[in-house]
Each structure stands twice: as structure tokens, then as C-alpha cells.
C-alpha positions as CSV (number, residue, x, y, z in Angstrom):
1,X,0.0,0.0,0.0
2,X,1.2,3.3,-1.1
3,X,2.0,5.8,2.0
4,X,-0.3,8.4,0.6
5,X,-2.8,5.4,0.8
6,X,-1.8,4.3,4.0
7,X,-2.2,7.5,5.6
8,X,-5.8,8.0,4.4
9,X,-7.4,4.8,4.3
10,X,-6.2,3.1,7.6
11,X,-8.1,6.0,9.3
12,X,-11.1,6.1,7.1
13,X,-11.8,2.5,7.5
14,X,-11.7,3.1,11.3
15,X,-13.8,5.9,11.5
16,X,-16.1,4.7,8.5
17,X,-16.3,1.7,10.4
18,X,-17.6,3.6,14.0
19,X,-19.9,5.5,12.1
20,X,-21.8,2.3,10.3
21,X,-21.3,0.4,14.0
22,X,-22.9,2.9,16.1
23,X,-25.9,3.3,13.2
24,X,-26.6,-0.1,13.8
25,X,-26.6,0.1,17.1
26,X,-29.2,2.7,17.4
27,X,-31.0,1.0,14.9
28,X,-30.7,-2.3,16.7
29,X,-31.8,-1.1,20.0
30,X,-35.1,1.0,18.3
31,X,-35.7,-2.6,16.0
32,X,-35.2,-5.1,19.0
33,X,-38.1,-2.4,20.9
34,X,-40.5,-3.0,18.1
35,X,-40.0,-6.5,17.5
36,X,-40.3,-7.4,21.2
37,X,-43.7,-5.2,21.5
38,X,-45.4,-7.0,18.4
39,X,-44.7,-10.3,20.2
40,X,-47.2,-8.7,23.5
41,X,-50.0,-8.0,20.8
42,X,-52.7,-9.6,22.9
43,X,-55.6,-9.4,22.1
44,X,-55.2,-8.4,17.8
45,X,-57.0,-5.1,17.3
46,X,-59.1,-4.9,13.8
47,X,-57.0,-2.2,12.8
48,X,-54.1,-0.2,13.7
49,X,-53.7,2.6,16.3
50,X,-51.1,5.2,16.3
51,X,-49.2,5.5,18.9
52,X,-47.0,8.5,20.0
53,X,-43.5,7.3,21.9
54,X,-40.2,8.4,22.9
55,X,-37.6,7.1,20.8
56,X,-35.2,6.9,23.7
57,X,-35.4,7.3,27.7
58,X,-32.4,7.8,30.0
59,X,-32.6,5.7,32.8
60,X,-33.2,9.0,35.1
61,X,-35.7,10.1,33.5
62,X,-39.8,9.7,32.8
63,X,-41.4,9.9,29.7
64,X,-45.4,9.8,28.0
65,X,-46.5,7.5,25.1
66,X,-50.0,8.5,24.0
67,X,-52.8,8.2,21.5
68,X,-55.7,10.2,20.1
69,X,-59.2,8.2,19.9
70,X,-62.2,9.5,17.8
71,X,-65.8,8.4,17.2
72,X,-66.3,8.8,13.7
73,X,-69.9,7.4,14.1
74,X,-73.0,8.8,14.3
75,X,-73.8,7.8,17.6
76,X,-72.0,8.0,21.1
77,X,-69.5,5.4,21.8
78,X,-67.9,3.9,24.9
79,X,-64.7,2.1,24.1
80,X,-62.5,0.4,26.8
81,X,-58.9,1.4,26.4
82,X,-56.6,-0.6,27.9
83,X,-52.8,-0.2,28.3
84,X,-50.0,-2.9,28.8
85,X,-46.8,-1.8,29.9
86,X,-44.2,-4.3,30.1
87,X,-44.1,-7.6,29.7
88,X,-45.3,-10.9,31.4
89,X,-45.3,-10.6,35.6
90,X,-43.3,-7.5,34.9
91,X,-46.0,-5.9,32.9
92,X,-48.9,-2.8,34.5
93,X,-52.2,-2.2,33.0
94,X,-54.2,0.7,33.0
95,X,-57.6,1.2,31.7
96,X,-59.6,3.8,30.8
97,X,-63.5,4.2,29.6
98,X,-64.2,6.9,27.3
99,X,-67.4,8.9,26.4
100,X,-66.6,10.1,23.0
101,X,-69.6,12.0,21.2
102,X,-70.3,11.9,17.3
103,X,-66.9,12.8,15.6
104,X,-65.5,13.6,18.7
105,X,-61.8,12.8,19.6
106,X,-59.8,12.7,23.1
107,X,-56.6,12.2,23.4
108,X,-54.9,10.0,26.8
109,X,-51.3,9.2,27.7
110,X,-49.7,7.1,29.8
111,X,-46.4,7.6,32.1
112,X,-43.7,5.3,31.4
113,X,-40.2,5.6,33.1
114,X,-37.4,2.9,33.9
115,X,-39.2,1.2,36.6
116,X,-41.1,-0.1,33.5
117,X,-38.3,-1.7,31.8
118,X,-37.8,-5.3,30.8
119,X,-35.0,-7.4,29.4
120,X,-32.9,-4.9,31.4
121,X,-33.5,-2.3,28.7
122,X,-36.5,-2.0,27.2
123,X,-40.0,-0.4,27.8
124,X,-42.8,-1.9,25.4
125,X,-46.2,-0.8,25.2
126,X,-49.6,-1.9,24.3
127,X,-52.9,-0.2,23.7
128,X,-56.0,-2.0,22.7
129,X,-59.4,0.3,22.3
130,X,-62.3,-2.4,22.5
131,X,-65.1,-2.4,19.1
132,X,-68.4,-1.1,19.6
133,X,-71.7,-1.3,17.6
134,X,-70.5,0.1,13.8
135,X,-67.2,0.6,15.4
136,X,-64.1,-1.9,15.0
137,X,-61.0,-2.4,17.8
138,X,-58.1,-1.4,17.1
139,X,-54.4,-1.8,18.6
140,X,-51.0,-0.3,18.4
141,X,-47.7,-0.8,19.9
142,X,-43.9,0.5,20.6
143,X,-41.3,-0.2,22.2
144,X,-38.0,1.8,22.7
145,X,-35.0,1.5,24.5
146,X,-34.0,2.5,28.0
147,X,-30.1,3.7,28.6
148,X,-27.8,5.1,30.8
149,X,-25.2,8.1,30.2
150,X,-24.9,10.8,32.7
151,X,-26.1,14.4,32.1
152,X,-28.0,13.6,28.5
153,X,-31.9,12.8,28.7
154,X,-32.8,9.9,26.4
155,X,-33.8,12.5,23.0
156,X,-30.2,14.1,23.9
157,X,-28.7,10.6,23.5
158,X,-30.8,9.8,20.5
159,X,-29.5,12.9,18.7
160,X,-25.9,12.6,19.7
161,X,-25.6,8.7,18.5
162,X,-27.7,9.7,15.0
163,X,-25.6,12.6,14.4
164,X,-22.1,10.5,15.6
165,X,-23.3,7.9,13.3
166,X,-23.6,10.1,10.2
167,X,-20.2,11.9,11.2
168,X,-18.3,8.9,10.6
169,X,-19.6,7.6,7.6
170,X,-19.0,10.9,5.6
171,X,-15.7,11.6,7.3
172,X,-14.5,8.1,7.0
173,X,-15.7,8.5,3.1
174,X,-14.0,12.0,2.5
175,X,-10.7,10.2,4.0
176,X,-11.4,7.4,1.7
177,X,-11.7,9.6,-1.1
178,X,-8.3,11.7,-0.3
179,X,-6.7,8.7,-0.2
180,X,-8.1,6.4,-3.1
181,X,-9.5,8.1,-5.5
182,X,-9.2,7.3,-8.7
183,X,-10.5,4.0,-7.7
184,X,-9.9,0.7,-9.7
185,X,-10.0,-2.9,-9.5
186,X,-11.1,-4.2,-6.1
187,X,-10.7,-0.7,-4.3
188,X,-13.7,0.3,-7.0
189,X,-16.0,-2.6,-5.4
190,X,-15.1,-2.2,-2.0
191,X,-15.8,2.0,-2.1
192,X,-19.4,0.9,-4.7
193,X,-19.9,-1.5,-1.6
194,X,-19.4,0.6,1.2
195,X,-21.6,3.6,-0.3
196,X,-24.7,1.2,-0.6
197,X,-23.9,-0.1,3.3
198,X,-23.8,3.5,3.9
199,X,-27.1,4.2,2.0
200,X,-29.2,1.2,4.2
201,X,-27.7,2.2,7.6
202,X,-29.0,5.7,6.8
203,X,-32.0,3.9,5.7
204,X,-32.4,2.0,8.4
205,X,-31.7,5.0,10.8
206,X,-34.2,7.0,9.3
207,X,-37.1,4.0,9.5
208,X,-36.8,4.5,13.3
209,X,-39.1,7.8,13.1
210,X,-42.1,6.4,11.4
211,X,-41.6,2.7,13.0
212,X,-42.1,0.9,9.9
213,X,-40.1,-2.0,11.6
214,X,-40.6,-4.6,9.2
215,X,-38.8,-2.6,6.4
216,X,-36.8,-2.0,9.5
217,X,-35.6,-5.5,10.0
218,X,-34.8,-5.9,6.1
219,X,-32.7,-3.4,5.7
220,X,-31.1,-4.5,8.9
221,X,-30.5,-7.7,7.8
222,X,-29.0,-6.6,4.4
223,X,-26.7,-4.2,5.9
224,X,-25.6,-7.2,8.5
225,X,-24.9,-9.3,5.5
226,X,-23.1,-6.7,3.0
227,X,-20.7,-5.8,6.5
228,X,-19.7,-10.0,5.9
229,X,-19.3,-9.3,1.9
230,X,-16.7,-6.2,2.6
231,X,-15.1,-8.4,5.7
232,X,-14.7,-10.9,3.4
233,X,-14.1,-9.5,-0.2
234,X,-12.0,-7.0,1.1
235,X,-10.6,-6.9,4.1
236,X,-9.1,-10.3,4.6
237,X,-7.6,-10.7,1.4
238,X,-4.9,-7.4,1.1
239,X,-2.7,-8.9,-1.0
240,X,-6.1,-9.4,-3.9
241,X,-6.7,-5.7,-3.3
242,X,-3.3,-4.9,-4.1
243,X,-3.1,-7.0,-7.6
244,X,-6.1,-5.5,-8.3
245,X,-4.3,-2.1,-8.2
246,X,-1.6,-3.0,-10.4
């Protein structure tokens, strides 16, 4: 390897490397949240019911998950809302009867803090409204993660890890960049490979907001799987890279 190359790539792989690490991570953690709540679904709702959650808690602080119910009937309705937090013997519910008039809406919340945890770091949630007469049940569910880092509230952490994780990946690609480009032979493949692992950790990152977890957990997977191609292809095998320079 060149010394020019040496002195740019060595520390672009590294930081590269963080950035994609800590991505998955976060990604991970909001993922495992979901996953774990959709396995709580008890009774199934009709259909779906949004739910409003933190994406992170410190383990110091308290935070509110809550919904907005409406009667889009003609008639008054009385649904039965009922909230599971936790999991198993570890799990609260609280339930709630509303009185919602034609079209009317009202909003309730629910106070969820790290005594609420499970797995030693999750809190997952529940809510199932009960069907009524021209009126179907519906369900929704999170879960998010619960950590611990002095001084920062969970959002705080959130934002620090999200913008860390982008950091690295376009410093570690400007370094990668200084110090390879023109690109050819297997250096060409391993930077095409690393921008598309770049592409579905950003991806995945970004799925966290709406919780679309199942497009979550593919893009998860494929970046998991393209991380063993560039291991593999390209970082075990130097001497390859090297002919392919030549």
C-alpha cells in the first residue's frame, strides 16, 4: 500500500467503520423495541392505532406515550382502552372508559419511566381500544430503549448517536476519497460496496421515526450481511486488493 494510501485509508476504515457500527446500534436497539412489543399483541385489534412514543429514555428520566381516539360514528361510543406496559409478571395495565360523542376525539397518555423496563432495557407498550356497535377495535404498539449516560436525557442521546453515526460515515468516506481516488480494480468494489452499506444504515436509521419495523428488520438484515461481503471480499484478502491495483 502506497504511503499516501496508507495514511488516508487506515483512518477512514476506522472511523467509517464507528460511524456504520454505532448506526446499527441505534437501529438495533429501536428494532429489538419494536419486535419485542409485536410479540405482546394480545388481544389483535381490527386495525391499527397510532401511537406517540419516545424514541429513547435515560434511565433517570420519565417519559409519555400516547394516543388520540375519535368516534367517527353517528352515535356515542364507549370504548374500553386498555394499556399494557411491560411484559409478562413484569408488565402494568391501565384502563380507561371513554365517552366520545359523534366525531368527537380525546386524546390519553400514559407515564412510562425505567421502573417499566424489561430485558434490562426496554419499555414496550400496548394499547388495545375495544369495538363497539358500527365501530371496530383497534391496537397499536412500541417499544423503545431505556439507557444510561450521565447528564444527557434519552432524545439528547438519541441525537448525539444519530448525528455520531452520520459523522463517521462521511468523514470516513471524505478520508477514503483523499486517499483512493481514482478507484480501480477491487478498491472500486469495496468504495461501490461501502456507499450502498452507507445508504441502508441511513436507511435504516431513518425508518426508526415512522416505525415501519418490518422494512426496519430488512434493511437491517441486508446491511448485517453486505458488513460479511466487505469483511470478506475485502478486508481479509490485502494482497487481492493490491493486484487489483496493479
Amino acid at each position: 500500500m502506497k504511503p499516501r494510501r496508507k495514511k488516508y485509508s487506515i483512518p477512514a476504515v476506522i472511523i467509517f467503520s464507528a460511524g456504520v457500527l454505532l448506526g446499527l446500534i441505534l437501529s438495533g436497539w429501536s428494532l429489538w423495541g419494536q419486535v419485542e412489543a409485536s410479540l405482546t399483541v394480545f388481544p389483535n385489534g381490527d386495525q391499527g392505532l397510532t401511537l406517540h412514543c419516545p424514541l429513547m429514555l435515560s434511565s433517570t428520566e420519565t417519559g409519555r406515550v400516547s394516543a388520540d381516539f375519535n368516534n367517527p360514528t353517528t352515535e356515542e361510543i364507549n370504548p374500553t382502552i386498555q394499556a399494557v406496559i411491560g411484559k409478562g409478571i413484569q408488565s402494568r395495565t391501565v384502563s380507561n372508559v371513554l365517552a366520545l360523542a359523534p366525531g368527537g376525539t380525546k386524546p390519553l397518555q400514559w407515564q412510562v419511566g425505567p421502573a417499566d423496563k424489561v430485558f434490562g432495557g426496554l419499555i414496550l407498550v400496548n394499547v388495545f381500544e375495544t369495538s363497539q356497535p358500527n365501530f371496530s377495535s383497534h391496537q397499536g404498539f412500541c417499544g423503545f430503549p431505556v439507557v444510561s449516560f450521565p447528564g444527557l436525557t434519552g432524545q439528547q442521546m438519541f441525537i448525539l448517536m444519530f448525528a455520531a453515526s452520520l459523522a463517521g460515515m462521511v468523514a470516513g468516506a471524505v478520508l477514503w476519497v483523499l486517499g483512493n481516488y481514482p478507484w480501480r480494480g477491487l478498491i472500486e468494489n469495496a468504495t461501490n460496496a461501502s456507499a450502498s452499506l452507507a445508504v441502508l444504515v441511513l436507511l435504516d436509521l431513518l425508518l426508526i421515526f415512522p416505525a415501519w419495523w418490518g422494512l426496519s428488520l430488512v434493511t437491517f438484515l441486508f446491511s448485517i450481511m453486505l458488513i460479511v461481503i466487505i469483511i470478506t471480499q475485502f478486508m481479509l484478502l490485502p494482497s487481492a486488493v493490491d493486484r487489483g491495483e496493479r
